[in-house]
C-alpha positions in Angstrom: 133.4 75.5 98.2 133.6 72.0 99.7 131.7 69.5 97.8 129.5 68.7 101.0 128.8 72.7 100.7 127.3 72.1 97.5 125.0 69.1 98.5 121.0 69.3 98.5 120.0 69.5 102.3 118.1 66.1 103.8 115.2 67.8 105.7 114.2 64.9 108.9 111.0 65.8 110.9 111.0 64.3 114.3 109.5 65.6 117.5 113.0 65.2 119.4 111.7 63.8 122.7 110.7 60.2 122.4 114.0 58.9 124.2 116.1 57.1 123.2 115.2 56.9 119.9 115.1 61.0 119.4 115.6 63.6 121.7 117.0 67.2 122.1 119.5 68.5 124.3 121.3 72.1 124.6 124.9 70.8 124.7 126.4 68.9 121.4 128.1 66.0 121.5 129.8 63.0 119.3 126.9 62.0 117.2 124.8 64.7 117.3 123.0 67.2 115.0 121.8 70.7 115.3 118.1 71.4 115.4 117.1 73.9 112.8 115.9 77.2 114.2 118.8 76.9 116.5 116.7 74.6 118.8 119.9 72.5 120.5 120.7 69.2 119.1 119.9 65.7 118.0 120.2 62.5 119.1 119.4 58.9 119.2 118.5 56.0 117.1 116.6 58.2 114.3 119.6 60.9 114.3 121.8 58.1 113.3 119.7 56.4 111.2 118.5 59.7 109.5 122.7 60.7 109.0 123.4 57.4 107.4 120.5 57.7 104.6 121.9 61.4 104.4 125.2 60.5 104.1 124.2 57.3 101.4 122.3 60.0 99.6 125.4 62.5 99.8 123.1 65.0 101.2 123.5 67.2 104.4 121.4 66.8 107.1 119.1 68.9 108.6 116.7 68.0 111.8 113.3 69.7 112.0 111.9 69.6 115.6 108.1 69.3 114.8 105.6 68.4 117.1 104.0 64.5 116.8 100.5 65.5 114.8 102.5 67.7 112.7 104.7 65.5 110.6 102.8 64.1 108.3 101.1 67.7 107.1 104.9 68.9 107.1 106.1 65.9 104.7 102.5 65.9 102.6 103.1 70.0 102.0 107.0 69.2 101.2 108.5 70.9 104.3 110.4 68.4 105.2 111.7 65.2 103.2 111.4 62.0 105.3 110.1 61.3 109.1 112.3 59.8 111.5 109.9 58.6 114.2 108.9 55.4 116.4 106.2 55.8 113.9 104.3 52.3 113.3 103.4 51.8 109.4 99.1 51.7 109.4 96.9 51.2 107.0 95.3 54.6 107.0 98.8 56.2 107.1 100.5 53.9 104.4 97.4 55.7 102.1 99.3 59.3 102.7 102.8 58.4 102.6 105.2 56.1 101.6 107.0 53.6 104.3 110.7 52.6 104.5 111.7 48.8 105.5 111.3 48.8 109.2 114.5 49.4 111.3 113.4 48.8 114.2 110.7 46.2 115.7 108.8 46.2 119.3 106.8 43.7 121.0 104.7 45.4 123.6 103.5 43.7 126.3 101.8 44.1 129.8 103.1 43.2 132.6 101.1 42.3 135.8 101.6 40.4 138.9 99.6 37.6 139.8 
């Protein structure tokens, strides 16, 4: 067996269709991962972040499609090991779980004519 045979899977939740930062689609490509359940693949700015912190870890990756007001029960009850989501670090969620540094920062605004 190949050493990466022998590495502890990195379980990601993410609901793999908030564009462009994850999504699914049925074809792969360079870049990205199968979808457990054989749901398609991966992609977009958490897939990459979430196989760099794999591959740091020396863990394989594994991508968990769950749906947005699932994640956090599926990370509390240990289904899954991190969250990969445009998910913004509150008070009331910072009590359940732990955050990572942000990676990735937005300024929303409106935008109205006058």
């Amino acid at each position: 067996l190949s050493a990466s045979a022998l590495a502890e899977p990195f379980r990601v939740g993410m609901e793999c269709g908030y564009a462009p930062f994850n999504w699914a689609q049925v074809e792969q490509t360079e870049g990205s991962v199968p979808i457990d359940g054989n749901q398609g693949y991966a992609d977009g700015y958490d897939v990459q972040i979430a196989k760099y912190v794999a591959a740091r870890l020396g863990m394989n990756l594994e991508i968990y499609s769950i749906e947005w007001d699932s994640l956090l029960p599926a990370l509390e009850s240990g289904a899954i090991d991190a969250i990969a989501a445009g998910m913004s670090p509150t008070a009331e969620r910072a009590a359940q779980i732990d955050f990572t540094d942000t990676y990735y920062e937005s300024n929303l605004v409106v935008i109205i004519r006058k």
